[in-house]
FITI-245013 format. One record per residue (C-alpha): x, y, z. Coordinates in Angstrom, 2 decimals, always signed. Layout:
N
@px X | py Y | pz Z;
...
//
This chain:
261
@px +0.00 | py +0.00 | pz +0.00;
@px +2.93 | py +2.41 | pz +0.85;
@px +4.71 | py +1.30 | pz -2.19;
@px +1.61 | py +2.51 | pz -4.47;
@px +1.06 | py +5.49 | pz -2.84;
@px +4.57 | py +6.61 | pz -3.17;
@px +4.24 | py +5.75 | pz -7.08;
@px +1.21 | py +7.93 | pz -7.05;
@px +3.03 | py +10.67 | pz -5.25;
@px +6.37 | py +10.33 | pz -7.91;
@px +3.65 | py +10.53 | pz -11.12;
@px +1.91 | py +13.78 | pz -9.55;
@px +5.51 | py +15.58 | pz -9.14;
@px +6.52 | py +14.84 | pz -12.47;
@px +2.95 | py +15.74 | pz -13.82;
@px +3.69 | py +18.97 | pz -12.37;
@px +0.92 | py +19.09 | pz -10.03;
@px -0.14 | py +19.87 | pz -6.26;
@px -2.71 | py +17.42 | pz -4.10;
@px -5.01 | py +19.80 | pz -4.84;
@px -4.80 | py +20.17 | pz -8.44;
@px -5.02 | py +16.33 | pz -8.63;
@px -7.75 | py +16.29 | pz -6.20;
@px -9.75 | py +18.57 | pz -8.34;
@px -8.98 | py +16.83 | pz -11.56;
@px -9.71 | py +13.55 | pz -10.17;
@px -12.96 | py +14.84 | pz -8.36;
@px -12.03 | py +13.53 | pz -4.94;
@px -11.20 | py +15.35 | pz -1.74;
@px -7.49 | py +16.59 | pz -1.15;
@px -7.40 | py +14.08 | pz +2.22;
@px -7.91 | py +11.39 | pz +0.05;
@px -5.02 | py +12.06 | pz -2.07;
@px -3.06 | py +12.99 | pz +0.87;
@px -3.57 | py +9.39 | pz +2.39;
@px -3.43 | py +7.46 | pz -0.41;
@px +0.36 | py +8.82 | pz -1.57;
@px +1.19 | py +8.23 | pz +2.81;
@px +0.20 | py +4.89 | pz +2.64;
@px -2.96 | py +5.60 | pz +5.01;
@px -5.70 | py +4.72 | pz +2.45;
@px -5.84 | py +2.01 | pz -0.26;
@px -5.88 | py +3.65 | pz -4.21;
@px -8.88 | py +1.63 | pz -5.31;
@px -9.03 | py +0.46 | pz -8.99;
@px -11.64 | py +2.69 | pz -10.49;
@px -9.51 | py +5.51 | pz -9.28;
@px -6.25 | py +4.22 | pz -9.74;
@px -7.48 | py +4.39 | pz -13.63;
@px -8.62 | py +7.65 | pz -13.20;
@px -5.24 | py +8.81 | pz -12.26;
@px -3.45 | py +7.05 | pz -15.04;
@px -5.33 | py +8.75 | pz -17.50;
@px -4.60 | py +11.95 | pz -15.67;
@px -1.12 | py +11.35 | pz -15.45;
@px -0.06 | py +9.79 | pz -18.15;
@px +1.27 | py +6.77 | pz -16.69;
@px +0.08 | py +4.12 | pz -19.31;
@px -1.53 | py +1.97 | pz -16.72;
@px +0.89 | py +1.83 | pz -13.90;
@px -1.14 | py +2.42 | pz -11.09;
@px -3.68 | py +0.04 | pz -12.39;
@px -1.52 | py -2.61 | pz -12.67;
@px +0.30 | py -2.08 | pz -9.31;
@px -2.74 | py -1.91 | pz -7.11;
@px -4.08 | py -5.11 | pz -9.46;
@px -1.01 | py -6.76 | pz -8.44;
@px -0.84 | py -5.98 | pz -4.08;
@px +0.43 | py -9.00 | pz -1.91;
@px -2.72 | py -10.56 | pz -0.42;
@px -1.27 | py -9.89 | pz +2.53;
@px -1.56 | py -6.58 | pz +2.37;
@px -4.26 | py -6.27 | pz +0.29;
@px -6.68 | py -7.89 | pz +2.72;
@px -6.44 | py -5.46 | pz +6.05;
@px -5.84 | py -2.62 | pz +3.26;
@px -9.62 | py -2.78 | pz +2.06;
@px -10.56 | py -3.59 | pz +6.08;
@px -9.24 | py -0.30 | pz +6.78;
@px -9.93 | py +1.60 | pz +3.77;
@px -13.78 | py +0.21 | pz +4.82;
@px -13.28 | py +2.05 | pz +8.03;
@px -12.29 | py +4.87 | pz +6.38;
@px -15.37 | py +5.27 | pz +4.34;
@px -17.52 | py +4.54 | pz +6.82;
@px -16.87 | py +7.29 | pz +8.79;
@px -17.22 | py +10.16 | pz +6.02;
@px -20.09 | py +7.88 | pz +3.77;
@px -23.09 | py +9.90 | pz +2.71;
@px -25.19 | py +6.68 | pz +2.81;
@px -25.28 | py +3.48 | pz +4.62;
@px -26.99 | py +0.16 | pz +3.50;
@px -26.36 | py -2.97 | pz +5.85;
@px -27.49 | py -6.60 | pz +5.14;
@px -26.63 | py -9.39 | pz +7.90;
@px -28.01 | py -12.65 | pz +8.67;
@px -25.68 | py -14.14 | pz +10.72;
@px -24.98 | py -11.27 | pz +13.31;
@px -25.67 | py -7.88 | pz +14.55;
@px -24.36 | py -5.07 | pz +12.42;
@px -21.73 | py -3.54 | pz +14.39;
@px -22.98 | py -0.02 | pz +14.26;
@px -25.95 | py -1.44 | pz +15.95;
@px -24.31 | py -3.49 | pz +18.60;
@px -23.88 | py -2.68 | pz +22.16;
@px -20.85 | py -3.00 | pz +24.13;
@px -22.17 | py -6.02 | pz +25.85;
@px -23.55 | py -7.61 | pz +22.69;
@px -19.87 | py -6.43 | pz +20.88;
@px -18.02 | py -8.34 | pz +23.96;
@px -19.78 | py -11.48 | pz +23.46;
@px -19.10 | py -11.55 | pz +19.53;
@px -15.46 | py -11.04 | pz +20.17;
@px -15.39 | py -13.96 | pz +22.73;
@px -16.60 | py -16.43 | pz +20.12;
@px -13.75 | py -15.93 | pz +17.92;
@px -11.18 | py -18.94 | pz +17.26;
@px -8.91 | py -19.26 | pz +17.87;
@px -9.62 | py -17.85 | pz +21.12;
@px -8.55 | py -13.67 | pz +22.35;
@px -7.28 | py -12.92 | pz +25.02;
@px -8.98 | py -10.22 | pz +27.12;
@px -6.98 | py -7.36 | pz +26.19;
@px -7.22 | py -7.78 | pz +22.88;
@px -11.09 | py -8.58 | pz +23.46;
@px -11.25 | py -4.87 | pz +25.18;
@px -9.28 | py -3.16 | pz +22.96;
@px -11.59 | py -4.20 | pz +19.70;
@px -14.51 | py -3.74 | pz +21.60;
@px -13.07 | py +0.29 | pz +22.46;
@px -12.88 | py +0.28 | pz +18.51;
@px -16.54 | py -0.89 | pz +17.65;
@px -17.71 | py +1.47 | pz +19.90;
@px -15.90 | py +4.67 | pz +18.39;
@px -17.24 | py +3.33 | pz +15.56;
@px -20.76 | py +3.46 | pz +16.04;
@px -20.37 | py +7.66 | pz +17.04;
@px -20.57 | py +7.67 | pz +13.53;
@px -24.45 | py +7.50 | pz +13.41;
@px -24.34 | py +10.46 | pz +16.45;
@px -21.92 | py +13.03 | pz +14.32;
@px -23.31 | py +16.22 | pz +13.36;
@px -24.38 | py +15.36 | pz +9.89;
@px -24.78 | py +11.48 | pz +10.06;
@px -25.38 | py +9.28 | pz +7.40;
@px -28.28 | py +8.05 | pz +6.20;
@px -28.43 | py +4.26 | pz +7.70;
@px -30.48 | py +1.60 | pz +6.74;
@px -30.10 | py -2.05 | pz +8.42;
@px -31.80 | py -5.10 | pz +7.23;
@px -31.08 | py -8.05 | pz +9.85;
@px -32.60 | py -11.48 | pz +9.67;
@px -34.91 | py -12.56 | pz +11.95;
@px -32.30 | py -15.44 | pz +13.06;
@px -29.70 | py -12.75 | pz +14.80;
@px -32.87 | py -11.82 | pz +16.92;
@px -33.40 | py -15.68 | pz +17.66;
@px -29.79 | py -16.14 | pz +19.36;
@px -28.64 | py -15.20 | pz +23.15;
@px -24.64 | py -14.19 | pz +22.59;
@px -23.71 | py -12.81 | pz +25.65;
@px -27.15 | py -14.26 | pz +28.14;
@px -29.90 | py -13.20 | pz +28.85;
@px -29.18 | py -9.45 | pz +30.18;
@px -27.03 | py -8.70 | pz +26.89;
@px -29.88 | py -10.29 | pz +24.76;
@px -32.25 | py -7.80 | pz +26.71;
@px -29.90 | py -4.27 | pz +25.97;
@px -29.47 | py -5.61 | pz +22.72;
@px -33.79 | py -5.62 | pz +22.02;
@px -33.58 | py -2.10 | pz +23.87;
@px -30.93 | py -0.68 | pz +21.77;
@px -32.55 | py -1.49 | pz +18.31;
@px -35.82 | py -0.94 | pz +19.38;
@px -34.24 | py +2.74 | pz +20.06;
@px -32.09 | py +2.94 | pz +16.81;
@px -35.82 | py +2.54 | pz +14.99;
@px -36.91 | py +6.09 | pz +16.09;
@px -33.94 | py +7.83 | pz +15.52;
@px -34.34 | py +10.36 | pz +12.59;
@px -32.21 | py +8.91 | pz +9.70;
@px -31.69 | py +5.29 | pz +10.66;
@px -34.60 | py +2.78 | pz +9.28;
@px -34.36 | py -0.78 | pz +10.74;
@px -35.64 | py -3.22 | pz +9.19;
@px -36.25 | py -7.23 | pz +10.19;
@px -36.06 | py -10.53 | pz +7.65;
@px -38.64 | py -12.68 | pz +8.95;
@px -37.77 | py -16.40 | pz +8.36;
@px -40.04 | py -18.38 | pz +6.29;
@px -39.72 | py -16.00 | pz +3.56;
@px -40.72 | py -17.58 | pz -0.19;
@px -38.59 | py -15.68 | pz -1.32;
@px -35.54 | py -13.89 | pz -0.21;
@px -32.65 | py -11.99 | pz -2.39;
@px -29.95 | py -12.29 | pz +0.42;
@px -29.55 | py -16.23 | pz +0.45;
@px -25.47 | py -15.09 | pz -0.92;
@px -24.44 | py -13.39 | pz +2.43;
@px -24.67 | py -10.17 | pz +4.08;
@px -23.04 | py -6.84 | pz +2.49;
@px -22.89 | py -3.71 | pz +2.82;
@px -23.63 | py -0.54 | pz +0.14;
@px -22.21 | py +2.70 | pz +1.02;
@px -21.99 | py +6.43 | pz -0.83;
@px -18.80 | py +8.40 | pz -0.48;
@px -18.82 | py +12.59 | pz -0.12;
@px -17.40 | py +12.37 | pz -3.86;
@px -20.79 | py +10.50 | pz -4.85;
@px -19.31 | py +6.95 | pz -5.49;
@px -21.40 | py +3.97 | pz -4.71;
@px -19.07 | py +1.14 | pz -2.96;
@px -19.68 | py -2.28 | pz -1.64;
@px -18.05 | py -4.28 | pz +1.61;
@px -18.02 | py -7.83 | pz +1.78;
@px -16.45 | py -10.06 | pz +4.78;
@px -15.82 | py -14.04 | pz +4.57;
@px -13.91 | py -16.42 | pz +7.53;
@px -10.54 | py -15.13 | pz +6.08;
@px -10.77 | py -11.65 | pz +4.51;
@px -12.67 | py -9.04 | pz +3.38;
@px -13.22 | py -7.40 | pz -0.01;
@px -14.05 | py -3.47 | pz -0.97;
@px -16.07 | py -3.62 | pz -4.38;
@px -15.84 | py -0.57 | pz -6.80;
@px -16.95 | py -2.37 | pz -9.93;
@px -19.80 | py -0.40 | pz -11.38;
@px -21.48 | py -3.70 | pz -12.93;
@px -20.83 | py -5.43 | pz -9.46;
@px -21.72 | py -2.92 | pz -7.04;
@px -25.29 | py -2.61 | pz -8.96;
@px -26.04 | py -6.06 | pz -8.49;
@px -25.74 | py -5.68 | pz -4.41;
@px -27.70 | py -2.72 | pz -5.11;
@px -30.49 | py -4.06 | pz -7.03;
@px -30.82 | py -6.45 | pz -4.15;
@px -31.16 | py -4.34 | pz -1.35;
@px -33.62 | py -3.05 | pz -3.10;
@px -35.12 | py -6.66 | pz -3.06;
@px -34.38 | py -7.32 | pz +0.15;
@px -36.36 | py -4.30 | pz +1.30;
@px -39.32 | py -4.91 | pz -0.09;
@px -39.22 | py -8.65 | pz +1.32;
@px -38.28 | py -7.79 | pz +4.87;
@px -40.71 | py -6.41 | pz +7.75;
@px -41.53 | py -2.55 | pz +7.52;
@px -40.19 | py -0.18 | pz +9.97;
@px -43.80 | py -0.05 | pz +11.98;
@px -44.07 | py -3.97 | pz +11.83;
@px -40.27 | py -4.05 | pz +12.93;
@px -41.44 | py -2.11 | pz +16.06;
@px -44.14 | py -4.00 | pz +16.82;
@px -41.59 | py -7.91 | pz +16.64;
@px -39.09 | py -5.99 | pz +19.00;
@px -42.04 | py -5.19 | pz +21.24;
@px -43.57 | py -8.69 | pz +21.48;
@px -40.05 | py -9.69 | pz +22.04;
@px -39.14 | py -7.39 | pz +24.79;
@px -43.04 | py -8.17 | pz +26.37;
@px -42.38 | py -11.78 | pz +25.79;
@px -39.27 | py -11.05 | pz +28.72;
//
């Protein structure tokens, strides 16, 4: 990642031009060519074209990010994930095998961690907990994103954590449904139908407009910014939402649940 954003850096110089002339001519914020050419931020492939084009390079960039070590390329999009999150416009959220993490409590968040294996140790437990919960101020900042979570009806079903975490965690989505700008949504099981049966995912907007996609598996994650690709995930979200429980009918499982206590 360092390498490529030095290479990025070296074409800009000889190009003649600031960050901020780049920036501008590559329709992106200055910070984001600032990162990429410290090695802080991943050059993603649509825009690693982009700047070929701009600089002249013949396909350099393309080629180098194309050609990452896995093992940097995996954390690389983990982070550069992380990094989106926090300044996307927009934020679409599909899971069916666990909370969404924006959505999770501490509790809830401690209990996840503890299932891992091989097994944490407690400090490390604490310290990713810490870092799930910074991560969820993202839905308090001053302009927040516009959030919407579809969970299956099976997350609701398990106990991670007991009883008392199983009980915050009802309280805390039953909250997140009447904040201004988040919609919640529940996948009731039985479903015909259902457009999700590949895995959960994640859509997000960026400040420059660009529609992204976030996938995890058991060994590595991958950021999508394939046009063709990214509107398949969309088109089913937009499936998905039409198939799940509305946000009044979502209410009214969360309160039969948290009655049923």
């Amino acid at each position: 990642m360092k390498l490529v954003g030095k290479l990025v850096g070296l074409f800009r110089v000889a190009a003649g031009l600031t960050q901020a002339q780049l920036a501008e001519r590559a329709t992106v914020q200055m910070e984001t060519i600032a990162s990429i050419e410290q090695g802080r931020r991943t050059l993603l492939p649509d825009l690693a074209r982009r700047l070929d084009e701009l600089l002249a390079t013949k396909g350099a960039l393309e080629t180098a990010v194309d050609n990452m070590p896995e093992v940097d390329l995996i954390p690389a999009w983990a982070e550069r994930y992380m990094d989106l999150e926090r300044e996307a416009l927009a934020l679409s959220w599909f899971e069916n095998q666990v909370l969404p993490g924006l959505l999770q409590t501490e509790s809830y968040a401690r209990a996840v961690f503890r299932t891992d294996v091989p097994a944490l140790g407690e400090e490390e437990i604490s310290k990713r907990v810490s870092m799930r919960m910074d991560r969820i101020e993202i839905l308090h900042r001053p302009e927040p994103p516009t959030a919407s979570f579809i969970i299956s009806e099976a997350v609701l079903m398990d106990r991670l954590g007991g009883e008392r975490v199983y009980l915050d965690t009802l309280r805390r989505l039953r909250e997140c449904t009447e904040v201004p700008g988040i919609t919640v949504q529940v996948m009731p099981l039985g479903r015909h139908t259902h457009a999700g049966l590949s895995g959960p995912f994640i859509l997000l907007e960026t400040p420059e407009h660009q529609r992204l996609a976030y996938t995890e598996t058991q060994r590595g994650s991958q950021l999508i910014s394939a046009p063709d690709d990214v509107s398949i995930l969309e088109r089913k979200y937009a499936m998905l939402r039409t198939q799940a429980l509305n946000t009044e009918e979502t209410r009214g499982l969360l309160d039969r649940l948290l009655g049923e206590q």
